[in-house]
N, C-alpha and C positions, 0 to 999 in steps of 0.2 A: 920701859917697865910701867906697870900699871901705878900709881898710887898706893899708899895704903894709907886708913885712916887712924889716927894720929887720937892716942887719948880716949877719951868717950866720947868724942865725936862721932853720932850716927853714921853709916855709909849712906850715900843718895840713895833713894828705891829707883827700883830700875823702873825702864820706860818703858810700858806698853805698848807704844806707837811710835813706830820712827819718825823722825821729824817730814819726810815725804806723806808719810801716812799715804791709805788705800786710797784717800781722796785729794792728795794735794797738801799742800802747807799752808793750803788758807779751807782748809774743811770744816762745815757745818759746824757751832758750839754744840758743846756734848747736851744731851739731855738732862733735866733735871736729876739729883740724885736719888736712889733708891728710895721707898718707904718706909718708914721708921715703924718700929715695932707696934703701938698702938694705932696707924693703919693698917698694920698684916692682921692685928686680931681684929678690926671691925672687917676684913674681908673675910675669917674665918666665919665670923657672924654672921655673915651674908650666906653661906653657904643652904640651910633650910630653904632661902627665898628662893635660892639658884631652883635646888627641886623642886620647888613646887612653882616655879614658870615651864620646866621642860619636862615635868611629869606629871606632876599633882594635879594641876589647873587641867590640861588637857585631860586628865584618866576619868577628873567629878564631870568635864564637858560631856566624853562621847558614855558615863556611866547613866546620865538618863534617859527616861524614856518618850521616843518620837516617832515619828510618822513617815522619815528619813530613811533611802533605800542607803544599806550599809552595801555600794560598789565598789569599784576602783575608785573614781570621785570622791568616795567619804574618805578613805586608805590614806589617798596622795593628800589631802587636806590635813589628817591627823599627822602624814610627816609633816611639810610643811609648818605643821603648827609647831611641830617639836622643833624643828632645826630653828625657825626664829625665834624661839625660849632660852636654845642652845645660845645664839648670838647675841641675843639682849642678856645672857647671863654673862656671857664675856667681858659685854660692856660694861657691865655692874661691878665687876669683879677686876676687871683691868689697873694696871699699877698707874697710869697718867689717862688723865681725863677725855674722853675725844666726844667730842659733843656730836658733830654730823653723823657720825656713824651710830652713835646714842642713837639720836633722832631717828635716823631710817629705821634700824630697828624694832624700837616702843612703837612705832607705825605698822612698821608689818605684822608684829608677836598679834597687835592687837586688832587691825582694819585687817587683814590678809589669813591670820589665823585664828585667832580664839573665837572672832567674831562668826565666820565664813564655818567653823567648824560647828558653833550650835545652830546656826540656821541649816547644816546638810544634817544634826541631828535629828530637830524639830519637824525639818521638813518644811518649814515657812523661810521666806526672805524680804526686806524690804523694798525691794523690785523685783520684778517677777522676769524670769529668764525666758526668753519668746525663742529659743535656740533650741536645737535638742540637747542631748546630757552629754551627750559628745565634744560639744564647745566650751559644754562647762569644767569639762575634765580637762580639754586644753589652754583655757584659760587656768590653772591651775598648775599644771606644769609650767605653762611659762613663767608665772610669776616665783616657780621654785625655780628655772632654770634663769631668773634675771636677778635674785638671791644670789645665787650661785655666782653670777658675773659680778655683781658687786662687792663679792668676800676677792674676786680673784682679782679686782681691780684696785682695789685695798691691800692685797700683798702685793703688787706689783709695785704701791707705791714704795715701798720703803729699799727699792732695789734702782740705782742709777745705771745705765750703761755706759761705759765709756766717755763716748764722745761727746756725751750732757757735760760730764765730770769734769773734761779738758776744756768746754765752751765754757761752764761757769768760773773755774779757776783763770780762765784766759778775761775773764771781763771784767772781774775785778782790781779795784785799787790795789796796788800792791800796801797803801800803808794806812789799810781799813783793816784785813787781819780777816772780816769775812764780809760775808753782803748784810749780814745783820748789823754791825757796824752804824747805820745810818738809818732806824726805824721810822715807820710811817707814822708819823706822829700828829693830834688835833691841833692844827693854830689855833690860839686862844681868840684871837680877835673876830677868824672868821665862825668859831663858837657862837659868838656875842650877837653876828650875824645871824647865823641858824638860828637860835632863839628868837630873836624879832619875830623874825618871818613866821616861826609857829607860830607866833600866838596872834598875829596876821592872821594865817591861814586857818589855825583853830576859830577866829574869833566870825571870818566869812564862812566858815562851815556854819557856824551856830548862828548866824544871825539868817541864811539862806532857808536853813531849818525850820525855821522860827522859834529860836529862842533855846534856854536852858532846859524848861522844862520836860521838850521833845526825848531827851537825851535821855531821862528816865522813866520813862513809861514801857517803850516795846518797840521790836523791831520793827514791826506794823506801821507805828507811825511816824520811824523815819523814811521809810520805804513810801509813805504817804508824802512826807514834805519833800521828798525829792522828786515826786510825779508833780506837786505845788508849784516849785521851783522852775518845774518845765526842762531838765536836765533826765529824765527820762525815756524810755521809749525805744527802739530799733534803732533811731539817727542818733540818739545820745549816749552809749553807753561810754563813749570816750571821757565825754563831760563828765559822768557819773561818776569813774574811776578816779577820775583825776580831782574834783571836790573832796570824793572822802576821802581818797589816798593822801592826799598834801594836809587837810586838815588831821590826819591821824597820825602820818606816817615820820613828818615834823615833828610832833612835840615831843614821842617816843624816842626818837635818834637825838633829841637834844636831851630829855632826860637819862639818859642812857650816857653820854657822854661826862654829863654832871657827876650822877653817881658814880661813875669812875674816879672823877677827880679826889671826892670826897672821902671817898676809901682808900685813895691812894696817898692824899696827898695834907699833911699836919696844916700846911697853909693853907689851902681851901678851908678848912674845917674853922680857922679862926678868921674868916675872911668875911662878914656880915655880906657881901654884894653876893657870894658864891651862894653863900646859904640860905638867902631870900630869894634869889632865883632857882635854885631846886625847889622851895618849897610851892613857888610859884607852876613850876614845871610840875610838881606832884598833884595839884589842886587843876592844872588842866587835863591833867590825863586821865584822871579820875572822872572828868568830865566827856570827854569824847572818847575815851579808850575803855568805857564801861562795861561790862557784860552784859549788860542790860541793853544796849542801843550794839552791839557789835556783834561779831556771827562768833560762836564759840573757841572756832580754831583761831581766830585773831588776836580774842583774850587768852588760848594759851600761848600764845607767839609772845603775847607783851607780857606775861609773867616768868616764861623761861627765860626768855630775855631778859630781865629786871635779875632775876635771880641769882640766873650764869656770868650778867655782869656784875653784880656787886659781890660774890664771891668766887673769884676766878681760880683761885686752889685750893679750897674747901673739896678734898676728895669726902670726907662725911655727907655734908651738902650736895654733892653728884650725884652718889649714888641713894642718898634718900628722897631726890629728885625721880631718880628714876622708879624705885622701886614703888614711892605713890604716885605717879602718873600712872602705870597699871591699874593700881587702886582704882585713881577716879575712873581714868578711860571704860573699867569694868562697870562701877558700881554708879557714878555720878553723871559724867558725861551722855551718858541718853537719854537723861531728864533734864537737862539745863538747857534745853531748847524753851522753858516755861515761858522765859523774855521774847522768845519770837512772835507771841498775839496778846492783845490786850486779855483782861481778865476775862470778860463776858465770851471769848471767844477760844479760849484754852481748852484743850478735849481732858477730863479725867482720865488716866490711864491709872490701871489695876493688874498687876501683876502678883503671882503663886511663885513666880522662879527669876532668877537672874538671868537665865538667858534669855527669857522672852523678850524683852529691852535689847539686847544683842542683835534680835533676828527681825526686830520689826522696826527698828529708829534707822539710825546713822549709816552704821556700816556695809555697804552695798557695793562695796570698790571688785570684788572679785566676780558679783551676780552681773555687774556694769561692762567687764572687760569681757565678760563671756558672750554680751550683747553686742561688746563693740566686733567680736571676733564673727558675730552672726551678720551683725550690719554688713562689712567685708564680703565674705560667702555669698550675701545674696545678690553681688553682683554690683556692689559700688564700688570695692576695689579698693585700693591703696592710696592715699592722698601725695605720697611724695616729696611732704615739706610744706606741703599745701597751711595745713592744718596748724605746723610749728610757725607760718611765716605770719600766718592771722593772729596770734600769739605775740609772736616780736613787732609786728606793727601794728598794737591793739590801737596806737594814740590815733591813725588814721580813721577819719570818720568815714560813714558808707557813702555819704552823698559822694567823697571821693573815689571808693573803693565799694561799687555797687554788689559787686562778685565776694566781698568780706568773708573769709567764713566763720562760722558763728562757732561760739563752746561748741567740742564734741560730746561732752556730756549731753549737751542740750539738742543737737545735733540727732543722736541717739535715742533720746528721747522721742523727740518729736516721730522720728521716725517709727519707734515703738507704741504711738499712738497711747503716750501718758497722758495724764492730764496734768499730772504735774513733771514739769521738765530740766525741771533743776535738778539733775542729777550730777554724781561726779564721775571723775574720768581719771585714775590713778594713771601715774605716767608708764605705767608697763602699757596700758592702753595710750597712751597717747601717743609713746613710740611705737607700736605698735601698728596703727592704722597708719601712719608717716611711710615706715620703713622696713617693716616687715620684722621677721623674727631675729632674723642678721642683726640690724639694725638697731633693735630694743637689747638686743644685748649686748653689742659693741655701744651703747646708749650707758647701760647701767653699771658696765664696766667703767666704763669714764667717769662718771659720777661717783663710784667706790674709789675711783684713785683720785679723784680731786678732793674727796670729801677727807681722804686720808692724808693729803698733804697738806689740809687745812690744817687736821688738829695737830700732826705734827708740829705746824708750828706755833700753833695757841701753846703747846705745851712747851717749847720753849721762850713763848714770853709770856708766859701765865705762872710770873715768879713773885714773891714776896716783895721785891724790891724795884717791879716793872716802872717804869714810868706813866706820870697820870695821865699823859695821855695817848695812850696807846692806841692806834686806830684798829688793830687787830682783834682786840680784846673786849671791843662795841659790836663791832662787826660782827665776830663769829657767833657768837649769840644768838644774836639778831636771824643770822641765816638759819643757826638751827632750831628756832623757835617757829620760823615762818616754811621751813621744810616741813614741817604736819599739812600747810596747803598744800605747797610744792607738787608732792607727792601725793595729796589725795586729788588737786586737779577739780575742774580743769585750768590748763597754763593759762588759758586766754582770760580767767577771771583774777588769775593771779599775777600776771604779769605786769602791770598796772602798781602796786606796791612796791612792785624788786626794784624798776625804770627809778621809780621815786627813791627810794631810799640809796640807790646806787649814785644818782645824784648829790642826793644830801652828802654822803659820806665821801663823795670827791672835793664837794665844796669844803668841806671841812679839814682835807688832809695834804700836811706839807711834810716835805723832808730837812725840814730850817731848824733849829737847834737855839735858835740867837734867844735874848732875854723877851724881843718884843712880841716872840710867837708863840714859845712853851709855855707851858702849862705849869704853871708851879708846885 
């Protein structure tokens, strides 16, 4: 017979999940719990913003007046624009934080649509499409159609089959309980490490440069001390990356690490060594990680970074992250180019409207992909890997690798007889000219399911009580700060920072537990 309970003794609550559970007896820890009432009303609040990313913004876009044939091109543009409004408003409005997927989106809403949509208003673009309107319309589908792969490869994360379910349960400790069990955690010592070496590597950046004062003046005239240097040129770009990348890329993954500590952890905070070295670490970053000496997207890399790690559950903080970076992205970001020339050589720019900055600066990733899809057609063809393999072995210099191939952006360019060829190459184009349409969307698909299993798990160790030093909780940050390159391309100019930071972030991570490694 069953029991009964005896008294006012509660009966047990029943159990939800049998102890096999759908996934085993060692499955996943559950997710963080529900939102408490004063997050459900700031996402009611949110709502206004929601409309006016996937209605309002686009309806004032295509309401003024241009020069812009209203085709199928302008049409599939205004969807597009609407479906990444729709998606970045999900993000905003989402009950746990997912950063990658944030990222892709505030990229697309803005470099793919908002931007792309007042330049087919206007009728002007900041590069000019040498294709017919045919390529531009299919440049445009694709990038809805690799949208598309990326939402489905993001639902697919959160779905295991089978035989994952039985290999992960079969490879675990039986007396871990799960694989999270034993977090990747920063040794403290080889911290101690990292740090040196920045400020090594910061202090040969600045002294190669010549000096402090280089760092605040203009992009101009680091681009000068680095032709100075003799680290520039067709044979040097290797060298090139690898200076600025180690003197930047360093002191941010050490400061990043600190900050962690700090917010996490009561004895950092009373520990004079811990807190003279961040301040130390904040005083160089400030130095080589300025807006002033760095390309725009790198300073938003080291401030969503900065942000997303020192406040890793702040749902307030997320989504008012997200909601002004549209802001700026609109309103700021196409004038904060001022630091790329010195004063005597800055063009006044005078604008009547908000979109003229949209259609004539920055955003050129969809006029670009419609170039790259022309370059194709005309009979160059398909690279094959070619183009992603010049990318993974940027560190190989040409004197080795005569045959190198160069940015496709630049690639592109040249070939479009710019005269300026620094253009970008958004990875719908970069997989794209690789591997074909297959290709870019089995591409972008992977990328929505890895990006999904990231935050998945930020969101299970993005708890109040995380440990200080979580290597996950640097990490993911950091990638979705530096996903605005990523994604705007080209790989080969970015790949140079990932090698390095990827690096960095192995030097620094154990799975050791003991007193002489953690972090306290």
């Amino acid at each position: 017979m069953d029991a009964v309970p005896v008294g006012n003794t509660p009966p047990a609550p029943p159990r939800t999940t049998a102890p096999g559970g759908p996934h085993g007896p060692h499955a996943d820890p559950p997710l963080p719990p529900p939102l408490a009432p004063r997050t459900l009303l700031s996402r009611a609040l949110a709502v206004p913003l929601v409309l006016g990313l996937a209605c309002f913004l686009p309806l004032v876009v295509i309401s003024n007046s241009g020069t812009g044939p209203r085709d199928a091109a302008f049409w599939l543009q205004l969807v597009l624009t609407v479906y990444c409004g729709v998606r970045l408003s999900a993000m905003v409005l989402t009950a746990r934080r997912k950063l990658l997927q944030a990222s892709f989106w505030m990229f697309c809403y803005m470099a793919m649509g908002v931007a792309p949509l007042a330049q087919a208003v206007l009728g002007r673009a900041p590069t000019p499409i040498v294709g017919p309107r045919e390529h531009l319309l299919q440049a445009i589908a694709l990038v809805l159609l690799g949208c598309c792969a990326f939402d489905v490869g993001a639902l697919l994360a959160r779905y295991r089959p089978l035989w994952r379910v039985q290999l992960l349960t079969a490879g675990r400790r039986p007396d871990d309980g799960s694989r999270d069990a034993r977090p990747l955690l920063i040794h403290r010592r080889r911290l101690q490490l990292l740090t040196a070496l920045a400020f090594v590597a910061a202090s040969l950046l600045i002294m190669q440069l010549g000096g402090l004062s280089i760092f605040f003046s203009s992009r101009q005239e680091i681009i000068a001390g680095i032709e100075d240097a003799g680290i520039s040129g067709d044979g040097s770009q290797a060298g090139q990356a690898l200076l600025r990348g180690f003197g930047t890329v360093l002191p941010l993954i050490a400061l990043l690490a600190y900050t962690r500590w700090l917010v996490t952890s009561r004895h950092a905070r009373h520990t004079w060594s811990v807190v003279w070295t961040f301040g130390a670490l904040v005083v160089l970053n400030l130095i080589v990680n300025n807006p002033i000496s760095n390309p725009r997207y790198w300073f938003l890399t080291v401030m969503f970074a900065l942000l997303f790690a020192a406040f890793p559950v702040s749902a307030a903080m997320y989504r008012a992250s997200l909601s002004l970076g549209v802001v700026v992205a609109l309103l700021i970001f196409p004038f904060a180019d001022r630091f790329r020339y010195d004063e005597g050589q800055a063009q006044p720019y005078e604008t009547t409207s908000f979109l003229e900055p949209l259609a004539l600066k920055d955003y050129d990733q969809v006029g670009m992909f419609a170039n790259t899809i022309t370059y194709v057609e005309a009979g160059h063809g398909h690279s094959y890997g070619y183009q992603l393999a010049g990318s993974l072995l940027f560190a190989v210099p040409r004197s080795a690798w005569e045959t190198k191939p160069t940015d496709t952006g630049v690639m592109v360019g040249e070939w479009m007889g710019a005269v300026n060829t620094n253009r970008s190459s958004p990875i719908w184009a970069e997989l794209w000219i690789d591997f074909g349409p297959v290709g870019m969307t089995a591409g972008l698909a992977g990328l929505g399911y890895a990006a999904a299993r990231v935050d998945r798990r930020v969101a299970r160790r993005a708890v109040r009580r995380s440990p200080p030093g979580s290597v996950l909780l640097i990490a993911a940050p950091l990638i979705a700060g530096y996903s605005f390159i990523l994604i705007r391309g080209p790989l080969l100019q970015a790949t140079g920072r990932v090698v390095i930071a990827a690096l960095c972030i192995a030097l620094i991570a154990t799975y050791r537990q003991d007193h002489s490694a953690r972090m306290r």
